[in-house]
C-alpha positions in Angstrom: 38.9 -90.6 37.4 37.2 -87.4 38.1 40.0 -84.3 37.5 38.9 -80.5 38.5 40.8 -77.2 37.6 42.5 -76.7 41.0 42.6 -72.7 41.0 45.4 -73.3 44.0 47.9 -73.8 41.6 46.0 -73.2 38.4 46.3 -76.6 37.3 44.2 -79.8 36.8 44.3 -82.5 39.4 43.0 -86.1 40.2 40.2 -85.6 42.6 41.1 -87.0 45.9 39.1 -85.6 48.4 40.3 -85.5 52.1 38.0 -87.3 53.6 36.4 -90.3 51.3 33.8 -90.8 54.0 32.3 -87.3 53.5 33.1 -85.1 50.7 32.6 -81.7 52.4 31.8 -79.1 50.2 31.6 -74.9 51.5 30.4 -72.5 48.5 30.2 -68.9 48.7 26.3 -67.7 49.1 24.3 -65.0 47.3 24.3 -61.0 48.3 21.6 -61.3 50.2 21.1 -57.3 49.8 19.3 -58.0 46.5 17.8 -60.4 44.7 20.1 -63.3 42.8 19.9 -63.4 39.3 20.7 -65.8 36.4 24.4 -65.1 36.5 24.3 -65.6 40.2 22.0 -69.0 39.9 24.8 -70.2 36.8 27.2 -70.3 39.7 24.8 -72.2 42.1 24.2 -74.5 39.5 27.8 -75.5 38.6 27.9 -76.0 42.5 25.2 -78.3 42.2 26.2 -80.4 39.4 29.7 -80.9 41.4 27.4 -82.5 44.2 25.6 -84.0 42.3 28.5 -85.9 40.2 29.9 -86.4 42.9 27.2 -88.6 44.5 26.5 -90.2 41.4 30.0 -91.5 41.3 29.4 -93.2 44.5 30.5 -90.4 47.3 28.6 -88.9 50.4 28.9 -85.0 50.2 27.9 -82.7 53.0 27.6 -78.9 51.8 27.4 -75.2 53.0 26.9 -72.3 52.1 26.6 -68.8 54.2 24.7 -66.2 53.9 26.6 -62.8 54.5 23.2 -60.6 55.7 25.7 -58.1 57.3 27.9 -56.3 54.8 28.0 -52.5 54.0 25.9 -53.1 50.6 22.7 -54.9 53.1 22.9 -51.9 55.3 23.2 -49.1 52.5 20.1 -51.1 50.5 17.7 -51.1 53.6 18.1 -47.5 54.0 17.0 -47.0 50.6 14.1 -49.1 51.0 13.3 -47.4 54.2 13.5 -51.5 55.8 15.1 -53.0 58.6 18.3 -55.2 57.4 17.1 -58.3 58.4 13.7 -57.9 56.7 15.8 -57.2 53.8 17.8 -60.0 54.1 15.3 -62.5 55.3 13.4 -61.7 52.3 16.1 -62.6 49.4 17.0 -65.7 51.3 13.1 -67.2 51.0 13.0 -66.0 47.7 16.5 -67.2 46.7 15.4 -70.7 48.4 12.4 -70.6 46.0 14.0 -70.3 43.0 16.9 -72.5 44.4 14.3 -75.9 44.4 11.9 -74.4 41.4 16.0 -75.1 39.5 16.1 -78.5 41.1 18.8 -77.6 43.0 19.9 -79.5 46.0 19.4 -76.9 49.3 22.4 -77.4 51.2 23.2 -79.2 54.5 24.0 -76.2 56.2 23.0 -72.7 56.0 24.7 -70.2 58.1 24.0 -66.4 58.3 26.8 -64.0 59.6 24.1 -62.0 61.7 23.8 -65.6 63.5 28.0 -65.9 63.9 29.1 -62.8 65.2 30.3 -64.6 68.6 32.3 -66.9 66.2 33.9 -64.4 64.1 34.6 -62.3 67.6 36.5 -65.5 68.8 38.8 -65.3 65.3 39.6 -61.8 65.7 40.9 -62.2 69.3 42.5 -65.3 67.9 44.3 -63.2 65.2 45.2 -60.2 67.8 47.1 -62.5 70.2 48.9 -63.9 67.3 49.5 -60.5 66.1 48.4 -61.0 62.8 45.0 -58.3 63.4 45.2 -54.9 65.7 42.5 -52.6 66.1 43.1 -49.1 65.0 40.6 -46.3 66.1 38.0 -48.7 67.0 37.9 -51.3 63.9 40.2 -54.1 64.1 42.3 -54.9 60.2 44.1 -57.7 59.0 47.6 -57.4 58.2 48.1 -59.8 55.2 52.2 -59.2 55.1 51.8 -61.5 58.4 50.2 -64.4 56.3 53.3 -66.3 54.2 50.9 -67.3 51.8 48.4 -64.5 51.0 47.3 -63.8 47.2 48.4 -67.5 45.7 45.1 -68.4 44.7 44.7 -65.4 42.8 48.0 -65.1 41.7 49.2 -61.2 43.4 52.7 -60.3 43.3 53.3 -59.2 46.7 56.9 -58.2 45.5 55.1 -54.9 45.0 53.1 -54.7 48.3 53.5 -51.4 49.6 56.0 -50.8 52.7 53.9 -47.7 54.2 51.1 -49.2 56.0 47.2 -48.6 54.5 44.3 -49.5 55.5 41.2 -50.2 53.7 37.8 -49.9 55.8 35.1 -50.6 54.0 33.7 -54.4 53.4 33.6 -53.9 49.6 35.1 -51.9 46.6 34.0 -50.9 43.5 35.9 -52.6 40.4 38.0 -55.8 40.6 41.4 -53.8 41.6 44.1 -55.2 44.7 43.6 -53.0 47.7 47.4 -53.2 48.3 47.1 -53.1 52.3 45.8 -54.1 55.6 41.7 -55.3 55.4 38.9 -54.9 57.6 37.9 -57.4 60.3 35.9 -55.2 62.5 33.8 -52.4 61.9 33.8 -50.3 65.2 30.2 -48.8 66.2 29.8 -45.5 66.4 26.5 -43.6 67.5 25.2 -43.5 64.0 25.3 -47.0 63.4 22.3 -49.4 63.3 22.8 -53.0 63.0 25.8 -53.6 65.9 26.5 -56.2 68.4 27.8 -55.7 71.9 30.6 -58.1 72.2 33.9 -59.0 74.2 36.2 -56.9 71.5 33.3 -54.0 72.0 30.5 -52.7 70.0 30.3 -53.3 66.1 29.8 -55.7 63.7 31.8 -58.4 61.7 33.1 -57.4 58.5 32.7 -58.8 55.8 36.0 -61.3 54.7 36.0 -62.7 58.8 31.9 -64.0 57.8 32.8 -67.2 55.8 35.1 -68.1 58.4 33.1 -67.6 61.4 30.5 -69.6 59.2 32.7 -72.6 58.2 34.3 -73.1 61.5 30.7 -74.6 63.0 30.1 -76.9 60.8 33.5 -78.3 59.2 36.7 -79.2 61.7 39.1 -80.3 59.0 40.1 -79.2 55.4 37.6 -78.8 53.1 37.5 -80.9 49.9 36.2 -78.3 47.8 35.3 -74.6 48.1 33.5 -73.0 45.0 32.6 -69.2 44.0 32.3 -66.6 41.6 35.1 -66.0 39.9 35.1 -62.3 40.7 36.0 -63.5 44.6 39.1 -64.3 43.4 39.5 -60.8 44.2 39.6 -58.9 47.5 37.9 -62.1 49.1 39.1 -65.7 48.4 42.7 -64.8 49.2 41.7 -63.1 52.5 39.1 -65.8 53.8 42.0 -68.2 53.3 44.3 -66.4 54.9 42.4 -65.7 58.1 41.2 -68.9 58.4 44.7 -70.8 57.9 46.4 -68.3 60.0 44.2 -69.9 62.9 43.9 -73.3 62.0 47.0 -75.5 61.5 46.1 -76.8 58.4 45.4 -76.1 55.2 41.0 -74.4 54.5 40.3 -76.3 50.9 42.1 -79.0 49.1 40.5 -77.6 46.0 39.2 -74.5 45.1 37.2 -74.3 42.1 35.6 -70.8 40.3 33.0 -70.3 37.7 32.8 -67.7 35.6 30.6 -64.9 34.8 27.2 -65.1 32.7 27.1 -61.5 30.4 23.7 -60.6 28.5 24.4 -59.7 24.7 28.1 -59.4 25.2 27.7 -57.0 28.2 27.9 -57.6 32.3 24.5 -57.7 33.5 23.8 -54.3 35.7 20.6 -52.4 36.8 21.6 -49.2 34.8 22.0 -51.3 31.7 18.6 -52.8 32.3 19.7 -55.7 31.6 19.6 -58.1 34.6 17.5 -60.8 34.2 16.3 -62.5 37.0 14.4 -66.6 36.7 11.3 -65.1 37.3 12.0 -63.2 33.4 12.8 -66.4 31.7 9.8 -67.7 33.1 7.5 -65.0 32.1 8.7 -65.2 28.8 7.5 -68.9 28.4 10.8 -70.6 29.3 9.9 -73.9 31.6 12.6 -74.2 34.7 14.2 -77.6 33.5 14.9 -75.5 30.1 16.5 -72.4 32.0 18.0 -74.9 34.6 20.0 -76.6 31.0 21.0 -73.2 30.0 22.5 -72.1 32.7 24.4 -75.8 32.9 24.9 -76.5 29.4 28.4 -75.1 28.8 32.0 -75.6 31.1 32.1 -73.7 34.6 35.6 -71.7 33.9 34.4 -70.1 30.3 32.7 -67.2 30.2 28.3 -67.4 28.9 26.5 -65.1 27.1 22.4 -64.9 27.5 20.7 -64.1 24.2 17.3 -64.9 22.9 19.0 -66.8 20.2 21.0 -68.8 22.2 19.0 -69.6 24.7 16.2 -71.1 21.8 18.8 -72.7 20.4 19.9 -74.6 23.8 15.8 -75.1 24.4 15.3 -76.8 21.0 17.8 -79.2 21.4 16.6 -80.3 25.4 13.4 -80.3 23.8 14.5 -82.8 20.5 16.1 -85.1 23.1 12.9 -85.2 25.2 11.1 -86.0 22.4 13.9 -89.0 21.5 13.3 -90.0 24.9 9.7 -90.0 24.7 10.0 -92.4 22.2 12.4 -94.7 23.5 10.0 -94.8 26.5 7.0 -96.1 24.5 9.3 -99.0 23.3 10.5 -99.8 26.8 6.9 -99.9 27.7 6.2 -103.1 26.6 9.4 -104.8 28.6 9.3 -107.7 30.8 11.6 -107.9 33.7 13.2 -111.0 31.9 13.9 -108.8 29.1 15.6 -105.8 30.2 19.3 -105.0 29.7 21.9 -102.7 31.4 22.9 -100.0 29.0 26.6 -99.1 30.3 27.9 -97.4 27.4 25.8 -94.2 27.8 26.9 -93.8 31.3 30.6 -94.8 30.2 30.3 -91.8 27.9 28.5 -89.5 30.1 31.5 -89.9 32.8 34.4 -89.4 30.4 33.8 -85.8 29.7 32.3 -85.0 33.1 35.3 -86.5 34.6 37.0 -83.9 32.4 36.7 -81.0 34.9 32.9 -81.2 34.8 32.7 -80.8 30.9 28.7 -80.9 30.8 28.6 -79.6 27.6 30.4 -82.0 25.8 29.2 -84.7 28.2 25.4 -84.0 27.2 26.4 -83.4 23.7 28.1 -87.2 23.4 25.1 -88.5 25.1 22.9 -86.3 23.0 24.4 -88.0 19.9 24.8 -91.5 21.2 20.8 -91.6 21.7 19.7 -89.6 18.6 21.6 -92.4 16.3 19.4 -95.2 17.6 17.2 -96.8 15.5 14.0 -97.0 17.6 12.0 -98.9 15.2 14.4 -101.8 15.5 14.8 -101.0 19.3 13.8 -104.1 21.5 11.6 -103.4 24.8 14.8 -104.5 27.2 17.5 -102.5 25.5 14.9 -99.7 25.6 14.4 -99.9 29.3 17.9 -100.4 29.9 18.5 -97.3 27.9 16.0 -95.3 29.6 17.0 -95.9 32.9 20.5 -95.2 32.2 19.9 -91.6 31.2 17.7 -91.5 34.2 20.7 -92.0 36.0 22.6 -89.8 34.2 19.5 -87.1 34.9 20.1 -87.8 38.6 22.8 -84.6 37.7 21.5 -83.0 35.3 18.2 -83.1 36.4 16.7 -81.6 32.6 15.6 -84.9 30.9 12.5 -85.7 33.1 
Protein backbone atom coordinates (compact mmCIF):
# COMPACT_ATOMS: atom_id res chain seq x y z
CA UNK A 1 0.00 0.00 0.00
CA UNK A 2 1.16 3.27 -1.19
CA UNK A 3 2.62 5.47 2.14
CA UNK A 4 3.63 9.41 1.62
CA UNK A 5 5.59 11.67 4.10
CA UNK A 6 2.53 13.56 5.41
CA UNK A 7 4.41 17.09 6.23
CA UNK A 8 1.01 17.70 8.49
CA UNK A 9 2.38 15.88 11.16
CA UNK A 10 5.82 15.10 9.80
CA UNK A 11 5.15 11.54 9.64
CA UNK A 12 4.45 8.68 7.09
CA UNK A 13 1.01 7.60 6.41
CA UNK A 14 -1.12 4.92 4.47
CA UNK A 15 -2.50 6.78 1.50
CA UNK A 16 -6.19 7.11 1.80
CA UNK A 17 -7.38 9.66 -0.25
CA UNK A 18 -10.67 11.46 0.47
CA UNK A 19 -12.36 10.78 -2.27
CA UNK A 20 -11.51 7.17 -4.02
CA UNK A 21 -13.64 8.31 -6.96
CA UNK A 22 -11.33 11.25 -7.79
CA UNK A 23 -7.98 11.69 -6.30
CA UNK A 24 -7.78 15.60 -6.44
CA UNK A 25 -4.50 16.87 -6.51
CA UNK A 26 -3.75 21.15 -6.17
CA UNK A 27 0.24 21.92 -6.60
CA UNK A 28 1.70 25.14 -6.26
CA UNK A 29 2.65 26.80 -9.94
CA UNK A 30 5.80 28.41 -11.21
CA UNK A 31 6.78 32.39 -10.64
CA UNK A 32 5.52 33.26 -13.60
CA UNK A 33 7.78 36.61 -13.39
CA UNK A 34 10.65 34.63 -14.87
CA UNK A 35 11.43 31.73 -16.54
CA UNK A 36 11.28 28.08 -14.56
CA UNK A 37 14.32 26.34 -14.34
CA UNK A 38 15.58 22.81 -13.58
CA UNK A 39 15.16 23.14 -9.81
CA UNK A 40 11.72 24.53 -10.50
CA UNK A 41 10.88 21.61 -13.27
CA UNK A 42 12.53 18.81 -10.30
CA UNK A 43 9.48 19.84 -8.34
CA UNK A 44 6.91 19.61 -11.25
CA UNK A 45 8.30 16.42 -11.97
CA UNK A 46 7.91 14.83 -8.50
CA UNK A 47 4.32 16.18 -8.94
CA UNK A 48 4.02 14.29 -11.95
CA UNK A 49 5.28 11.07 -10.96
CA UNK A 50 2.60 11.21 -7.81
CA UNK A 51 -0.09 11.38 -10.69
CA UNK A 52 1.19 9.34 -12.50
CA UNK A 53 1.62 6.39 -9.67
CA UNK A 54 -1.27 7.15 -8.75
CA UNK A 55 -3.18 6.23 -11.91
CA UNK A 56 -1.00 3.43 -12.51
CA UNK A 57 -2.21 1.95 -9.32
CA UNK A 58 -5.67 2.05 -10.56
CA UNK A 59 -6.98 5.70 -9.35
CA UNK A 60 -8.67 8.72 -11.31
CA UNK A 61 -6.78 11.97 -10.39
CA UNK A 62 -7.92 15.39 -11.32
CA UNK A 63 -5.06 18.22 -10.86
CA UNK A 64 -4.39 22.02 -10.54
CA UNK A 65 -2.19 24.12 -10.44
CA UNK A 66 -2.34 28.20 -10.40
CA UNK A 67 -0.51 30.52 -11.77
CA UNK A 68 0.20 33.57 -9.44
CA UNK A 69 0.76 36.43 -12.61
CA UNK A 70 0.09 39.12 -9.88
CA UNK A 71 2.68 39.25 -7.13
CA UNK A 72 5.13 42.20 -6.34
CA UNK A 73 8.12 40.28 -8.12
CA UNK A 74 5.72 40.15 -11.77
CA UNK A 75 5.20 43.85 -11.41
CA UNK A 76 8.86 44.85 -10.33
CA UNK A 77 10.19 42.50 -13.40
CA UNK A 78 7.94 44.19 -16.18
CA UNK A 79 9.21 47.49 -15.23
CA UNK A 80 12.62 46.32 -15.78
CA UNK A 81 11.85 44.99 -19.02
CA UNK A 82 9.98 48.09 -19.90
CA UNK A 83 6.64 45.25 -20.59
CA UNK A 84 3.21 45.17 -19.59
CA UNK A 85 2.67 42.33 -16.72
CA UNK A 86 0.62 40.27 -18.46
CA UNK A 87 2.85 40.04 -21.51
CA UNK A 88 5.35 39.07 -19.05
CA UNK A 89 3.40 36.68 -17.55
CA UNK A 90 1.64 35.23 -20.62
CA UNK A 91 5.02 34.67 -21.98
CA UNK A 92 6.62 32.31 -19.09
CA UNK A 93 3.38 30.42 -18.93
CA UNK A 94 3.67 29.30 -22.96
CA UNK A 95 7.11 28.68 -22.46
CA UNK A 96 6.77 26.96 -19.09
CA UNK A 97 3.88 24.81 -21.00
CA UNK A 98 6.62 23.97 -23.61
CA UNK A 99 8.99 22.65 -21.69
CA UNK A 100 6.28 21.12 -19.36
CA UNK A 101 5.21 18.45 -22.49
CA UNK A 102 8.92 18.45 -24.21
CA UNK A 103 9.44 16.58 -20.05
CA UNK A 104 6.49 14.43 -20.76
CA UNK A 105 4.75 15.85 -18.17
CA UNK A 106 1.13 15.55 -17.75
CA UNK A 107 -0.46 19.40 -18.23
CA UNK A 108 -2.93 19.67 -15.56
CA UNK A 109 -6.76 19.63 -15.53
CA UNK A 110 -6.98 22.96 -14.45
CA UNK A 111 -5.06 26.03 -14.77
CA UNK A 112 -6.05 29.01 -12.98
CA UNK A 113 -4.29 32.48 -13.04
CA UNK A 114 -4.83 34.96 -10.10
CA UNK A 115 -5.27 37.98 -12.60
CA UNK A 116 -8.39 35.72 -13.75
CA UNK A 117 -9.66 35.23 -9.71
CA UNK A 118 -9.63 38.54 -8.26
CA UNK A 119 -13.62 38.47 -7.81
CA UNK A 120 -12.93 35.18 -5.97
CA UNK A 121 -10.30 36.16 -3.74
CA UNK A 122 -12.42 39.65 -3.08
CA UNK A 123 -15.31 37.23 -1.89
CA UNK A 124 -12.62 35.53 0.76
CA UNK A 125 -11.46 38.68 2.13
CA UNK A 126 -15.04 40.01 2.91
CA UNK A 127 -15.50 36.49 4.05
CA UNK A 128 -12.54 36.78 6.48
CA UNK A 129 -13.58 40.62 7.54
CA UNK A 130 -17.13 39.62 8.77
CA UNK A 131 -15.51 36.84 10.71
CA UNK A 132 -13.07 39.12 11.98
CA UNK A 133 -10.17 37.23 11.16
CA UNK A 134 -8.90 40.16 8.25
CA UNK A 135 -9.29 44.26 8.75
CA UNK A 136 -8.15 46.73 6.39
CA UNK A 137 -5.65 49.18 7.73
CA UNK A 138 -4.88 52.31 5.55
CA UNK A 139 -6.26 50.91 2.58
CA UNK A 140 -4.79 47.18 2.36
CA UNK A 141 -6.68 44.60 4.13
CA UNK A 142 -4.05 41.88 6.57
CA UNK A 143 -4.67 38.66 8.01
CA UNK A 144 -4.39 38.27 11.58
CA UNK A 145 -3.04 34.65 11.99
CA UNK A 146 -3.45 34.79 16.12
CA UNK A 147 -7.28 34.44 14.98
CA UNK A 148 -6.51 30.97 13.14
CA UNK A 149 -6.07 28.02 16.15
CA UNK A 150 -4.06 26.24 13.89
CA UNK A 151 -1.58 28.52 12.03
CA UNK A 152 2.26 27.34 11.48
CA UNK A 153 1.61 23.32 12.12
CA UNK A 154 2.70 22.43 8.87
CA UNK A 155 5.86 24.12 9.25
CA UNK A 156 6.30 23.51 12.62
CA UNK A 157 6.37 27.69 14.21
CA UNK A 158 6.27 28.09 17.81
CA UNK A 159 3.65 30.67 18.24
CA UNK A 160 4.53 30.58 22.03
CA UNK A 161 6.84 33.45 20.87
CA UNK A 162 4.41 35.38 18.56
CA UNK A 163 4.77 38.84 19.37
CA UNK A 164 1.84 40.59 21.48
CA UNK A 165 2.42 44.24 19.82
CA UNK A 166 0.60 44.05 16.56
CA UNK A 167 2.89 44.16 13.05
CA UNK A 168 2.14 44.15 9.95
CA UNK A 169 3.98 42.90 6.97
CA UNK A 170 2.88 44.48 3.46
CA UNK A 171 4.68 43.27 0.94
CA UNK A 172 3.70 39.79 -0.97
CA UNK A 173 7.21 38.37 -0.60
CA UNK A 174 10.49 38.60 1.65
CA UNK A 175 13.82 38.02 1.03
CA UNK A 176 15.42 34.87 3.06
CA UNK A 177 13.37 32.04 4.52
CA UNK A 178 12.78 34.00 8.09
CA UNK A 179 9.00 34.00 10.13
CA UNK A 180 7.43 37.41 9.59
CA UNK A 181 6.17 37.19 13.22
CA UNK A 182 2.79 39.16 12.52
CA UNK A 183 -0.32 40.05 10.66
CA UNK A 184 0.04 39.20 6.49
CA UNK A 185 -1.10 40.93 3.52
CA UNK A 186 -4.49 40.06 1.82
CA UNK A 187 -5.03 43.30 -0.06
CA UNK A 188 -2.78 45.55 -1.57
CA UNK A 189 -4.72 49.01 -1.68
CA UNK A 190 -4.23 51.10 -5.03
CA UNK A 191 -2.75 54.13 -4.92
CA UNK A 192 -2.32 56.59 -7.96
CA UNK A 193 1.10 55.11 -8.82
CA UNK A 194 -0.03 51.81 -9.20
CA UNK A 195 -0.46 49.92 -12.49
CA UNK A 196 -2.06 46.55 -12.59
CA UNK A 197 -5.30 47.19 -10.09
CA UNK A 198 -8.91 46.04 -10.16
CA UNK A 199 -11.88 48.04 -9.18
CA UNK A 200 -13.72 45.87 -6.92
CA UNK A 201 -16.54 45.78 -4.05
CA UNK A 202 -13.68 46.08 -1.16
CA UNK A 203 -12.24 49.09 -3.53
CA UNK A 204 -9.35 49.52 -5.88
CA UNK A 205 -6.28 47.12 -5.65
CA UNK A 206 -5.15 43.94 -6.28
CA UNK A 207 -5.03 40.39 -4.48
CA UNK A 208 -2.01 39.67 -2.67
CA UNK A 209 -0.31 37.16 -2.98
CA UNK A 210 -1.05 34.18 -0.03
CA UNK A 211 -5.22 34.88 -0.76
CA UNK A 212 -4.23 33.72 -4.87
CA UNK A 213 -4.12 29.89 -4.23
CA UNK A 214 -7.20 30.11 -2.46
CA UNK A 215 -9.20 32.18 -4.66
CA UNK A 216 -7.80 29.60 -7.30
CA UNK A 217 -8.68 26.29 -5.54
CA UNK A 218 -12.06 27.34 -4.47
CA UNK A 219 -13.39 27.09 -8.42
CA UNK A 220 -12.44 24.00 -9.11
CA UNK A 221 -12.30 21.79 -5.85
CA UNK A 222 -15.51 21.83 -3.16
CA UNK A 223 -14.09 19.43 -0.65
CA UNK A 224 -10.62 18.52 0.97
CA UNK A 225 -7.97 17.94 -1.18
CA UNK A 226 -6.15 14.66 -1.20
CA UNK A 227 -2.90 16.05 -1.81
CA UNK A 228 -1.29 19.41 -2.08
CA UNK A 229 2.49 19.49 -3.29
CA UNK A 230 5.21 22.46 -3.43
CA UNK A 231 8.62 23.56 -3.00
CA UNK A 232 9.79 23.04 0.03
CA UNK A 233 10.81 26.65 0.55
CA UNK A 234 6.70 27.43 0.77
CA UNK A 235 6.85 25.84 3.87
CA UNK A 236 7.64 29.30 4.68
CA UNK A 237 5.63 32.45 4.78
CA UNK A 238 3.12 30.64 2.32
CA UNK A 239 1.84 27.06 3.07
CA UNK A 240 0.90 27.84 6.62
CA UNK A 241 -0.97 31.05 5.51
CA UNK A 242 -2.95 29.56 2.41
CA UNK A 243 -4.11 26.93 4.82
CA UNK A 244 -5.12 29.12 7.19
CA UNK A 245 -7.21 31.38 5.06
CA UNK A 246 -8.70 28.81 3.37
CA UNK A 247 -9.79 26.62 6.55
CA UNK A 248 -10.76 29.70 8.35
CA UNK A 249 -13.65 29.89 5.63
CA UNK A 250 -14.34 26.51 4.88
CA UNK A 251 -15.54 24.05 7.60
CA UNK A 252 -13.23 21.57 6.81
CA UNK A 253 -10.01 20.68 6.66
CA UNK A 254 -7.88 22.20 2.73
CA UNK A 255 -5.47 18.88 2.13
CA UNK A 256 -5.44 15.47 3.64
CA UNK A 257 -1.82 15.34 2.75
CA UNK A 258 0.62 17.74 2.08
CA UNK A 259 3.68 16.71 0.47
CA UNK A 260 7.14 19.04 -0.25
CA UNK A 261 10.15 18.39 -2.46
CA UNK A 262 13.17 19.66 -1.90
CA UNK A 263 15.56 22.00 -3.55
CA UNK A 264 17.93 21.02 -6.67
CA UNK A 265 21.59 23.15 -5.82
CA UNK A 266 24.25 23.27 -8.80
CA UNK A 267 27.94 22.19 -7.49
CA UNK A 268 26.93 22.35 -3.94
CA UNK A 269 25.47 25.91 -4.28
CA UNK A 270 21.66 27.37 -4.70
CA UNK A 271 21.12 28.17 -8.15
CA UNK A 272 20.94 32.24 -8.56
CA UNK A 273 21.40 34.73 -11.46
CA UNK A 274 24.48 36.46 -9.70
CA UNK A 275 26.15 33.07 -9.32
CA UNK A 276 25.49 32.39 -12.96
CA UNK A 277 24.61 29.38 -12.27
CA UNK A 278 20.90 28.72 -13.18
CA UNK A 279 20.41 26.33 -15.60
CA UNK A 280 17.41 26.31 -17.41
CA UNK A 281 16.19 22.83 -19.92
CA UNK A 282 16.85 24.66 -22.79
CA UNK A 283 20.95 24.42 -21.29
CA UNK A 284 20.82 20.77 -20.79
CA UNK A 285 19.55 20.50 -24.17
CA UNK A 286 22.15 22.56 -25.83
CA UNK A 287 24.65 20.75 -24.35
CA UNK A 288 23.56 17.41 -26.08
CA UNK A 289 21.35 16.07 -23.21
CA UNK A 290 18.04 14.42 -24.90
CA UNK A 291 14.71 15.40 -22.65
CA UNK A 292 13.86 11.68 -21.52
CA UNK A 293 17.65 11.79 -20.05
CA UNK A 294 17.19 15.32 -18.26
CA UNK A 295 13.49 14.22 -17.50
CA UNK A 296 15.44 10.88 -15.43
CA UNK A 297 17.70 13.20 -13.78
CA UNK A 298 15.54 15.38 -12.38
CA UNK A 299 13.38 12.10 -11.20
CA UNK A 300 16.01 9.73 -10.36
CA UNK A 301 16.50 10.36 -6.69
CA UNK A 302 13.64 10.74 -3.47
CA UNK A 303 11.41 14.01 -3.53
CA UNK A 304 12.29 15.13 0.37
CA UNK A 305 16.42 14.87 -0.15
CA UNK A 306 18.17 17.57 -1.31
CA UNK A 307 19.95 17.12 -5.46
CA UNK A 308 22.94 18.45 -6.64
CA UNK A 309 23.40 19.22 -10.67
CA UNK A 310 26.92 18.41 -11.86
CA UNK A 311 28.36 17.41 -15.17
CA UNK A 312 29.55 14.25 -13.43
CA UNK A 313 26.54 13.34 -12.06
CA UNK A 314 24.32 14.04 -14.50
CA UNK A 315 26.65 11.55 -17.08
CA UNK A 316 26.63 9.23 -14.64
CA UNK A 317 22.67 9.18 -14.32
CA UNK A 318 22.67 9.37 -18.48
CA UNK A 319 24.87 6.31 -18.80
CA UNK A 320 23.03 4.15 -16.83
CA UNK A 321 19.20 5.23 -18.64
CA UNK A 322 21.23 4.71 -21.61
CA UNK A 323 22.71 0.93 -20.56
CA UNK A 324 19.07 -0.02 -19.66
CA UNK A 325 17.79 1.18 -23.05
CA UNK A 326 20.26 -0.69 -24.58
CA UNK A 327 19.14 -3.95 -22.30
CA UNK A 328 15.76 -3.20 -23.44
CA UNK A 329 16.68 -2.97 -26.95
CA UNK A 330 17.66 -6.30 -26.77
CA UNK A 331 15.00 -7.84 -24.94
CA UNK A 332 12.88 -6.29 -27.68
CA UNK A 333 14.46 -8.14 -30.52
CA UNK A 334 13.77 -11.49 -28.62
CA UNK A 335 10.21 -10.58 -27.96
CA UNK A 336 9.99 -9.92 -31.65
CA UNK A 337 9.65 -13.13 -32.76
CA UNK A 338 6.54 -13.96 -30.14
CA UNK A 339 3.30 -15.44 -30.94
CA UNK A 340 0.26 -14.39 -29.05
CA UNK A 341 0.10 -18.13 -27.78
CA UNK A 342 3.42 -17.68 -26.42
CA UNK A 343 3.55 -14.63 -24.45
CA UNK A 344 3.68 -14.50 -20.57
CA UNK A 345 2.73 -11.89 -17.88
CA UNK A 346 5.90 -10.76 -16.18
CA UNK A 347 4.48 -9.64 -12.58
CA UNK A 348 7.52 -9.70 -10.70
CA UNK A 349 9.07 -6.50 -12.27
CA UNK A 350 6.03 -4.62 -11.54
CA UNK A 351 5.79 -6.30 -7.88
CA UNK A 352 9.21 -4.85 -7.41
CA UNK A 353 8.73 -1.55 -9.09
CA UNK A 354 5.64 -0.92 -6.51
CA UNK A 355 7.41 -1.85 -3.35
CA UNK A 356 9.79 0.97 -3.20
CA UNK A 357 7.54 3.42 -5.02
CA UNK A 358 4.93 2.57 -2.48
CA UNK A 359 7.74 3.67 -0.13
CA UNK A 360 6.97 7.45 -0.27
CA UNK A 361 7.68 7.49 -3.96
CA UNK A 362 11.23 6.01 -3.63
CA UNK A 363 12.09 6.26 -7.53
CA UNK A 364 15.44 5.84 -7.10
CA UNK A 365 15.56 2.75 -5.51
CA UNK A 366 12.50 1.65 -7.40
CA UNK A 367 14.35 2.09 -10.90
CA UNK A 368 17.45 0.87 -9.42
CA UNK A 369 15.66 -2.80 -8.26
CA UNK A 370 14.17 -2.82 -11.65
CA UNK A 371 17.43 -1.72 -13.23
CA UNK A 372 19.08 -4.79 -11.62
CA UNK A 373 16.27 -7.30 -11.98
CA UNK A 374 16.48 -6.81 -16.01
CA UNK A 375 20.34 -6.44 -16.37
CA UNK A 376 20.70 -10.13 -14.70
CA UNK A 377 18.66 -11.78 -17.40
CA UNK A 378 20.09 -13.99 -19.63
CA UNK A 379 18.82 -12.88 -23.03
CA UNK A 380 20.38 -15.45 -24.96
CA UNK A 381 18.36 -18.11 -23.20
CA UNK A 382 15.37 -15.60 -23.11
CA UNK A 383 12.23 -17.14 -24.81
CA UNK A 384 10.01 -14.78 -27.33
CA UNK A 385 6.82 -14.86 -24.61
CA UNK A 386 8.80 -14.13 -21.48
CA UNK A 387 10.45 -11.48 -23.53
CA UNK A 388 7.21 -9.84 -24.49
CA UNK A 389 5.80 -10.23 -21.21
CA UNK A 390 8.89 -8.61 -19.92
CA UNK A 391 8.81 -5.75 -22.21
CA UNK A 392 5.47 -4.85 -21.73
CA UNK A 393 5.77 -4.82 -18.07
CA UNK A 394 8.36 -2.15 -18.01
CA UNK A 395 6.24 -0.39 -20.47
CA UNK A 396 3.92 -0.25 -17.86
CA UNK A 397 6.10 0.67 -15.42
CA UNK A 398 7.32 3.59 -18.05
CA UNK A 399 3.64 4.75 -18.09
CA UNK A 400 5.40 6.84 -14.73
CA UNK A 401 8.48 7.24 -15.49
CA UNK A 402 8.08 7.92 -18.87
CA UNK A 403 12.37 7.49 -19.61
CA UNK A 404 12.52 3.94 -21.06
CA UNK A 405 10.86 4.60 -24.46
Amino acid sequence: MLSLFNTLGKQRQAFRPVNREVVTVFTCGPSIYQRAHIGNFRTFLFEDVLVRYLEYGGYRVTRGMNFTDVEDKALKEASVRKVPVNVLTQGNIKEFLKESRLLRMKIPDYRPTASGSVNHAVAIIEELADRGIAYRYKGNVYFDPLQYPRFGELYGLDMSSWPKKKIRFHRDTYPGMRWNRGDFILWHGCGNEDTLCWETRIGKGRPAWNVQDPSMIIQFMDEPLSVYCGGIDNLVRHHDYTRAILESIRPYPMARYWLHCHHLFVNGQKMSKSKGNVYYVETLLEEGYGRSEIRFFLIYGHYRKKMDYSHRQMNSCVEKLRLLKKTVAAIRKVAAKATKTEYKASDQIKRIFASHMDNDLDVKTAFDAVDDYVRKIEISQLQPGDAAGILQALGEIDEVLQVIR
